[in-house]
C-alpha positions in Angstrom: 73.9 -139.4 19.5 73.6 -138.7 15.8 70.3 -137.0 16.5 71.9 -134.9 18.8 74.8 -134.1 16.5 72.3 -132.9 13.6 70.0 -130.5 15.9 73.7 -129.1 16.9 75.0 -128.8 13.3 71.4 -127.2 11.7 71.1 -124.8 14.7 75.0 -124.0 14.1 74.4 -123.2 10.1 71.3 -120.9 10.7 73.2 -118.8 13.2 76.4 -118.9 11.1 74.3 -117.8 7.9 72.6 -115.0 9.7 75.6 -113.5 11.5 77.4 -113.8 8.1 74.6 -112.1 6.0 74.6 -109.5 8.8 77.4 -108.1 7.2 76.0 -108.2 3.8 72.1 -107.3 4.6 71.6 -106.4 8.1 67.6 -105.9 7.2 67.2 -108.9 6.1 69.6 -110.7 8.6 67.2 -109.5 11.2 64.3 -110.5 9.5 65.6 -113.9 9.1 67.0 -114.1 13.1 63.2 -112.9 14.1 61.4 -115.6 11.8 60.5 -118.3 14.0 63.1 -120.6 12.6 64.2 -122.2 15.6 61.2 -122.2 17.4 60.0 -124.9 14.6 62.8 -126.8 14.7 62.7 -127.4 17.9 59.2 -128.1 18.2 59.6 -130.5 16.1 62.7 -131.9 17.1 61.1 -131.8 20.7 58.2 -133.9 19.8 59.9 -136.4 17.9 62.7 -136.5 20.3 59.9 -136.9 23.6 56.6 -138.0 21.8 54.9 -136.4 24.6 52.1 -133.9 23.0 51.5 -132.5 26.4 55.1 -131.0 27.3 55.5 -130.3 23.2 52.3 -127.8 24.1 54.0 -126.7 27.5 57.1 -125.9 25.4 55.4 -123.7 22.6 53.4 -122.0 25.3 56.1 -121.0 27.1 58.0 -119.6 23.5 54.8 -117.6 22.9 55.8 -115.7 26.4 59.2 -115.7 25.8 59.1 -114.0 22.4 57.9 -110.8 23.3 59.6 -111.0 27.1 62.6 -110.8 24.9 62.2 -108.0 23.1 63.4 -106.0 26.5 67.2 -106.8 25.0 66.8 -104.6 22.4 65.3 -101.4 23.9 68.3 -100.0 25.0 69.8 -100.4 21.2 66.6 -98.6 20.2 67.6 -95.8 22.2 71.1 -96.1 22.6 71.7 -92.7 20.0 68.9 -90.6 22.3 71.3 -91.5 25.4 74.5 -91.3 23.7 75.8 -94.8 25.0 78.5 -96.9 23.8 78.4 -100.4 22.7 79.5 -102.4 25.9 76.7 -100.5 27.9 73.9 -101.0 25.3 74.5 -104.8 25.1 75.4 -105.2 28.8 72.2 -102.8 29.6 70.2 -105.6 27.3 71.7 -108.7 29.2 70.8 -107.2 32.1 66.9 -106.6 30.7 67.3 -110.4 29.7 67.5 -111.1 33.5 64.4 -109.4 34.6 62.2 -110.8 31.1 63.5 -114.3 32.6 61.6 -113.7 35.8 58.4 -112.1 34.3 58.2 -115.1 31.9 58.9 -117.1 35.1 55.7 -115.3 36.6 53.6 -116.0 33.9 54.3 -119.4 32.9 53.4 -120.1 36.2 49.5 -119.7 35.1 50.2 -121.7 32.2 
């Protein structure tokens, strides 16, 4: 349980910090957010937690899809000023991206 309370509690403080230094450096907030920060801490976490090198290599091939499956989110921000939209459709527009990258990655880590 105390395991499970410190992945909680370091995942909670590196999305606290960036949201919070969004407000002072967006630039470098979003650099920080698209480090692979959690990805190694969970990889790690996940091996130590399981001990099981073969799902620990499942798990990071199945983040190597999902990275750039994600990045279908944040086309419509990239052209929300081109198509004049407001927030609320941007992000909903995104989430609803999100769906269809879960079933390509779904597809694909099918071969994996």
């Amino acid at each position: 349980m105390i395991f499970f309370t410190l992945k909680i509690v370091l995942a909670a403080i590196i999305i606290a910090f960036a949201s919070w230094l969004s407000g002072q450096n967006p630039k470098l907030a979003g650099f920080i957010i698209a480090l692979p920060l959690v990805s190694l801490i969970a990889i790690a976490f996940s091996y130590y937690e399981h001990n099981d090198l073969e799902k620990t290599v499942l798990f990071t091939k199945s983040i190597l899809v999902a990275v750039p499956v994600s990045y279908l989110f944040f086309l419509p921000f990239f052209f929300a000023k081109s198509f004049n939209m407001n927030f609320f459709l941007i992000y909903g527009t995104g989430l609803g991206f999100i769906v269809v990258g879960f079933f390509i990655h779904k597809y694909i880590t099918n071969f994996l």
